[in-house]
N, C-alpha and C positions, 0 to 999 in steps of 0.2 A: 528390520529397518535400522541404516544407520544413525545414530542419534546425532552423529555430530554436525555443528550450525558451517554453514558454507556461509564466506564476508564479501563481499568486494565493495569498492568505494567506484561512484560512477559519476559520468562528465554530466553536465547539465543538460542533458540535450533529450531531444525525443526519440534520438538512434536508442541511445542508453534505455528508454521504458522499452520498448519492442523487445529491446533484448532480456532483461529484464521479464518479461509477461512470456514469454516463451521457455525462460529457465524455471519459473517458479509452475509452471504449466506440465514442464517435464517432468519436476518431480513430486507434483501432486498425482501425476498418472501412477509414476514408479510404487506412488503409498496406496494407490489403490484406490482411490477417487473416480469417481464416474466420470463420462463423457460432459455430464452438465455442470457437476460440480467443476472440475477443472477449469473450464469456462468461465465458470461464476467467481471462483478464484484468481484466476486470469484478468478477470475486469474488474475485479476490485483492487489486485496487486495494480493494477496499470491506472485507474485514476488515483489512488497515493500518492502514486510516484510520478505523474504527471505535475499534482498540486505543489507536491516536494519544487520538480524541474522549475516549473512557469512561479507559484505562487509565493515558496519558500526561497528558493533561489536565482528566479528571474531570470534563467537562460546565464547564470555569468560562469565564463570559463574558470574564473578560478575559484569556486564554491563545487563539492563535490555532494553526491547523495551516499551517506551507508545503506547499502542494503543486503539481509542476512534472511537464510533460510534453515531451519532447523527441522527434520521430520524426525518426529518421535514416536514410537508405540501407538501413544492415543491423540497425536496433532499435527497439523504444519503449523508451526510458528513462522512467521515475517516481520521483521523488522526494518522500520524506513527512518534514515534519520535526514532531515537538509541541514543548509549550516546559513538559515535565516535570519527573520529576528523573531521568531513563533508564532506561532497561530493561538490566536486568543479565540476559545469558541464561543463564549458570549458577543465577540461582534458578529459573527456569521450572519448572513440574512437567513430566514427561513425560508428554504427551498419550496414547500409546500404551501407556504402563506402565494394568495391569488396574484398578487402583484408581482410574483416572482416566478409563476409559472411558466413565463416565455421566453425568460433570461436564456440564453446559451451558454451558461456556465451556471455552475453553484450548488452540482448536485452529486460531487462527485462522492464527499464522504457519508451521504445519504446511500451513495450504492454500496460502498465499504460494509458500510453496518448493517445493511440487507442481507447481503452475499455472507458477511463473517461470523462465526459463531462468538468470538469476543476481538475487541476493537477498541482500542482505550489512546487518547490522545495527550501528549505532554508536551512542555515546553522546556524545554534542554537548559539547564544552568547555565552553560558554556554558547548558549545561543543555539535558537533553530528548534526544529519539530523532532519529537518521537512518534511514531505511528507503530503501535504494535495491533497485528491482526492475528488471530489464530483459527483456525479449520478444522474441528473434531475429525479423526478418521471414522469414515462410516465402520458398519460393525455386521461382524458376517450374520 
């Protein structure tokens, strides 16, 4: 497995996630990820970076997402950064509290940390979110 991380900065846009959830999809297959996991990968990379597009950066053209893929030996590492003004998780609503059951949003990084086997979120010195996920590779 190549170790080295692949970068690219991307537009704010929801073209940008598809393409995005398709690449990080490719090469969880290439690492040897099941059919479900890729999937499960798949939709956790793509609500991040949804939140990143709509919540971190509000659709503006001139605000980009980093996003970086690293497969190594024993992981895929993903890294998502927007260029917000962060995401504080203490204000979050909780998704599972009843009142918030019906909401159409607010459970995206509920799926992230389903889906990921680590999942850690920060707020960028320089402004905006870090979202780092990472996906043990299964083991023969």
């Amino acid at each position: 497995m190549d170790a080295r991380a692949q970068t690219w900065q991307l537009a704010s846009t929801l073209d940008s996630v598809d393409w995005a959830e398709a690449q990080v999809m490719a090469v969880a297959q290439d690492a040897g990820f099941g059919e479900d996991e890729c999937h499960e990968i798949g939709l956790a990379v793509r609500e991040a970076l949804v939140n990143a597009v709509v919540h971190g950066n509000h659709y503006s053209t001139e605000k980009q997402v980093n996003f970086s893929l690293e497969p190594t030996v024993e992981s895929l590492k993903i890294v998502i950064e927007d260029s917000g003004t962060g995401l504080d998780l203490a204000k979050l609503r909780d998704p599972l509290a009843e009142e918030n059951l019906l909401r159409p949003s607010g459970r995206g990084l509920l799926i992230v940390g389903a889906y990921m086997d680590e999942f850690t979120v920060e707020r960028r010195v320089e402004g905006g979110t870090r979202l780092r996920l990472v996906k043990n590779r299964p083991t023969a």
